[in-house]
C-alpha positions as CSV (number, residue, x, y, z in Angstrom):
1,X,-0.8,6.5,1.0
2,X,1.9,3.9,1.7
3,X,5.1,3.8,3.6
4,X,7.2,2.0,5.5
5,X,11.0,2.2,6.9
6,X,13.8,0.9,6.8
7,X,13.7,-0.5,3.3
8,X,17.1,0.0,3.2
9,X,19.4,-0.4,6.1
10,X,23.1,1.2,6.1
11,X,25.6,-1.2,7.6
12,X,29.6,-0.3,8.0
13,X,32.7,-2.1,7.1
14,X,35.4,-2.7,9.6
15,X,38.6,-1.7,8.7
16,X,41.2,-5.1,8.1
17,X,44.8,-4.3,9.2
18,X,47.3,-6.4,7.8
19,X,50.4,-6.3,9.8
20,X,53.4,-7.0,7.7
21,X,56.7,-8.7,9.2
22,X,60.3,-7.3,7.3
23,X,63.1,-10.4,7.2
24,X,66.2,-9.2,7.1
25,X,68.6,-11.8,5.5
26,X,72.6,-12.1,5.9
27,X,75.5,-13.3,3.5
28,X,76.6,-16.5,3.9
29,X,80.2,-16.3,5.9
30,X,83.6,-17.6,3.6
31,X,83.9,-21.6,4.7
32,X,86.4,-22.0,7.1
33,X,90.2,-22.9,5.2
34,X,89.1,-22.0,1.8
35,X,91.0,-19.0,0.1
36,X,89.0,-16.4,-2.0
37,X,90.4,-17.8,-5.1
38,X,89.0,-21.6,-4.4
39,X,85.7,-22.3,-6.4
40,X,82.8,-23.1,-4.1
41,X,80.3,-25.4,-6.1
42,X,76.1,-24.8,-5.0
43,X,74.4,-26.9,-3.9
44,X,71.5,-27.5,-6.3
45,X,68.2,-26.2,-5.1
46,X,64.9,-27.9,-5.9
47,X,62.6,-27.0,-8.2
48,X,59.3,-26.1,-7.1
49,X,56.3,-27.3,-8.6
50,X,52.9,-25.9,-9.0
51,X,49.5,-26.9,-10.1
52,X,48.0,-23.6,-10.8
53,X,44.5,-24.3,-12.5
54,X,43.9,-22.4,-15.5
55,X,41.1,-20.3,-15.9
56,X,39.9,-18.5,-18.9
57,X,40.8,-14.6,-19.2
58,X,37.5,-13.2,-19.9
59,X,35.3,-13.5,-17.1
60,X,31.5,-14.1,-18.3
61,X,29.0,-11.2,-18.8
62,X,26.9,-10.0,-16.5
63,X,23.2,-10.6,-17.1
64,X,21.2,-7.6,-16.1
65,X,17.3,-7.9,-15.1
66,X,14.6,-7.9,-17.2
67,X,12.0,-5.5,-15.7
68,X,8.5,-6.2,-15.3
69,X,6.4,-4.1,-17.3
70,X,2.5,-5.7,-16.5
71,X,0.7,-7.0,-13.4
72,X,-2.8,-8.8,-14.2
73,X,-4.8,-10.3,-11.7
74,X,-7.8,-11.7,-13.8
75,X,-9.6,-12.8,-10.2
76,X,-10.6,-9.3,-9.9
77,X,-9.9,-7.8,-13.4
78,X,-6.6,-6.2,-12.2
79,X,-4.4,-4.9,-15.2
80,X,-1.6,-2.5,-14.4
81,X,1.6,-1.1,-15.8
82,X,4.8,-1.4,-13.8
83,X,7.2,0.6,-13.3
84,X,10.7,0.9,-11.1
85,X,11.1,2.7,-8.3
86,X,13.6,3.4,-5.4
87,X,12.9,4.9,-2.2
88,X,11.8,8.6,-1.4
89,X,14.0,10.6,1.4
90,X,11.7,9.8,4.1
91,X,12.9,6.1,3.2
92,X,9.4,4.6,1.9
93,X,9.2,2.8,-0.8
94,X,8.2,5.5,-3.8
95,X,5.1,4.2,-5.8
96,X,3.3,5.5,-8.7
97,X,0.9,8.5,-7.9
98,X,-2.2,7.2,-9.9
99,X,-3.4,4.3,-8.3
100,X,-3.3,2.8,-11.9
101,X,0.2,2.2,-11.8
102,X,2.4,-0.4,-10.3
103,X,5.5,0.3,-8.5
104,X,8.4,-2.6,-8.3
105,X,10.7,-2.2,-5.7
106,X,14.1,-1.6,-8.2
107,X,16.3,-2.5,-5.6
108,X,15.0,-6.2,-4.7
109,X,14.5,-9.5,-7.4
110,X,12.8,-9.3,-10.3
111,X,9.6,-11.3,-10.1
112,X,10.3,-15.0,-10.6
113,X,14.2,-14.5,-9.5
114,X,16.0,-17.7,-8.8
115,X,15.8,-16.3,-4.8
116,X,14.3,-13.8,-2.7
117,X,11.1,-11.8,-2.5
118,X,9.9,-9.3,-5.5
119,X,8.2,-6.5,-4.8
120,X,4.7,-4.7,-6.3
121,X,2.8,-1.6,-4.7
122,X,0.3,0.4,-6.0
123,X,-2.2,2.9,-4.4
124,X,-5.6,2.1,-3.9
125,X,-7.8,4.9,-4.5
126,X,-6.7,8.9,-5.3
127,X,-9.2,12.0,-4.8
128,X,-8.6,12.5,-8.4
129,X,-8.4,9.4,-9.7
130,X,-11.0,7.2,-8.1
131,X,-10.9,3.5,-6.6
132,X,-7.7,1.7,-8.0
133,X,-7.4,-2.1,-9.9
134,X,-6.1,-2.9,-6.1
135,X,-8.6,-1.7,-4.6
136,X,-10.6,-5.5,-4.2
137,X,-7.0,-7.1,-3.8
138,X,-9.0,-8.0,-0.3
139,X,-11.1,-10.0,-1.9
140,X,-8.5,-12.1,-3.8
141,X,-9.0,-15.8,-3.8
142,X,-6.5,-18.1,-2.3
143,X,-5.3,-20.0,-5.5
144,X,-5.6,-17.2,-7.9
145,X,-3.6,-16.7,-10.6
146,X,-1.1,-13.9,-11.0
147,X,0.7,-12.9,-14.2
148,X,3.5,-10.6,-14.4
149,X,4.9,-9.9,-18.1
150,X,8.6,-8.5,-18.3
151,X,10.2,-6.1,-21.1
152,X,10.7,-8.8,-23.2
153,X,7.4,-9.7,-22.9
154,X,7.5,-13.1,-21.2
155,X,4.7,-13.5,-18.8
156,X,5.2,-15.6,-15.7
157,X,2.8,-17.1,-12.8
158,X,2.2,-17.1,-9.7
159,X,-0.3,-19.0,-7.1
160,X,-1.8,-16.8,-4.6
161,X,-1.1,-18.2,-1.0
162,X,-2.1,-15.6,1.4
163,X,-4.2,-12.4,1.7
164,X,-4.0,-10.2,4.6
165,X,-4.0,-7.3,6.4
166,X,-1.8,-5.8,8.2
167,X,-0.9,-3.0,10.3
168,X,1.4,-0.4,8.7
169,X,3.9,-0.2,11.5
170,X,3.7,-4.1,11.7
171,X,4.6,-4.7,8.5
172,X,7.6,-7.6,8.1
173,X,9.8,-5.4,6.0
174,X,12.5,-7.6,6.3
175,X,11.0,-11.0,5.3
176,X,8.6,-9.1,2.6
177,X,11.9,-7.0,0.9
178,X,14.0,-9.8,1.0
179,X,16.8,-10.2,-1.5
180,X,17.5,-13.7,-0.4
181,X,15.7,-17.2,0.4
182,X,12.2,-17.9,-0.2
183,X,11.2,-16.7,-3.9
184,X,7.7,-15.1,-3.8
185,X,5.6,-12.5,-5.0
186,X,4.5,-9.8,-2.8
187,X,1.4,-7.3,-3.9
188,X,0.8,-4.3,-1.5
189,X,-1.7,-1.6,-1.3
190,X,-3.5,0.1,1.4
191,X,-6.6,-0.8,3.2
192,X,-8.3,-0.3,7.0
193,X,-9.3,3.1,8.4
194,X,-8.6,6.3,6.5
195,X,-7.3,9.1,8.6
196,X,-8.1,12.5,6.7
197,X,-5.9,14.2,9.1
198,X,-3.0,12.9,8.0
199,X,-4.4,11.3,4.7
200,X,-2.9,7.5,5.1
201,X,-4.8,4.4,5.7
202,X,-4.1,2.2,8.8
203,X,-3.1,-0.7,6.9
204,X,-2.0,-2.3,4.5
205,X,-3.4,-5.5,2.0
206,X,-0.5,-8.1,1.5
207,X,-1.1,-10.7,-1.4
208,X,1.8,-13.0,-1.2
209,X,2.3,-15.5,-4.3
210,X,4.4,-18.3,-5.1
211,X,6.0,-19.2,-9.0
212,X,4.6,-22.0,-10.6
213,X,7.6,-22.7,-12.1
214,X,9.5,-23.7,-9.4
């Protein structure tokens, strides 16, 4: 019911040449007047010195995220498992098929990630299924309260600063799947028109939220 494209964009590496210059060095000639047998004393070279800072040999772990797990919206009695996903071959994102599930965007921030924008998704109605939790994210007070528990099972918050709806083939992919800058909290499911042609809604219902423990 939801898609976009793009989410992620190839990009190529140029290849570096390094060009490489070969010195080729002489022996020194015999001085002038001095027979083979006569000792020639060096002259003393300097000793070089260098301040090489030492750094420990074992380079510190790697801390991998801690997935989210629960997305509760009490404002409109909203509770919903998450779950990771990627991207389907068509390149939209790949949410949950019951619209009782969540969908985080693997491949972005986890929510509450010291940068960038964290991704949720969920369906909001199925034939089979019904009307989803999402399905009155329209109707989501400005300065609502979002919660979003991880594996571990700490919960964090977020403040609900925008609502809206927007046009699926308008929708800022780039600023709302962003690994980098602004941290925030994006909730998406669909809304507008239903087409039962090609069974997709026209838009889609953005929540953006910001952490409250910034």
């Amino acid at each position: 019911m939801m898609s976009g494209r793009g989410l992620l964009g190839g990009s190529s590496i140029p290849a570096v040449v390094v060009a490489v210059s070969l010195l080729t060095g002489c022996s020194p000639a015999t001085p002038s007047g001095v027979g083979p047998s006569a000792a020639v004393t060096p002259s003393p070279r300097p000793t070089a010195v260098l301040d090489v800072p030492v750094a420990p040999a074992t380079a510190p772990p790697i801390v991998a995220p801690v997935e989210p797990v629960e997305l509760r919206i009490d404002a409109i009695d909203a509770v919903l498992p998450v779950e990771p996903v990627g991207v389907k071959s068509d390149g939209s994102m790949d949410i949950p098929t019951l619209p009782s599930e969540a969908g985080w965007y693997r491949y972005g921030p986890t929510p509450g990630a010291p940068e960038g924008s964290s991704v949720l998704a969920a369906h909001v109605d199925s034939r089979v299924y019904g009307v989803g939790p999402l399905g009155r994210l329209r109707e989501l007070p400005l300065g609502s309260i979002v919660q979003v528990a991880d594996a571990e099972g700490v919960a964090r918050s977020f403040e609900v600063i925008s609502v809206t709806y927007i046009p699926r083939a308008e929708l800022p992919v780039s600023d709302f799947f962003s690994r980098t800058g602004e941290r925030k909290l994006v909730i998406i499911t669909c809304g507008g028109s239903f087409d039962e042609a090609t069974r997709t809604y026209s838009d889609n219902v953005v929540a953006v939220a910001r952490p409250l423990d910034a």
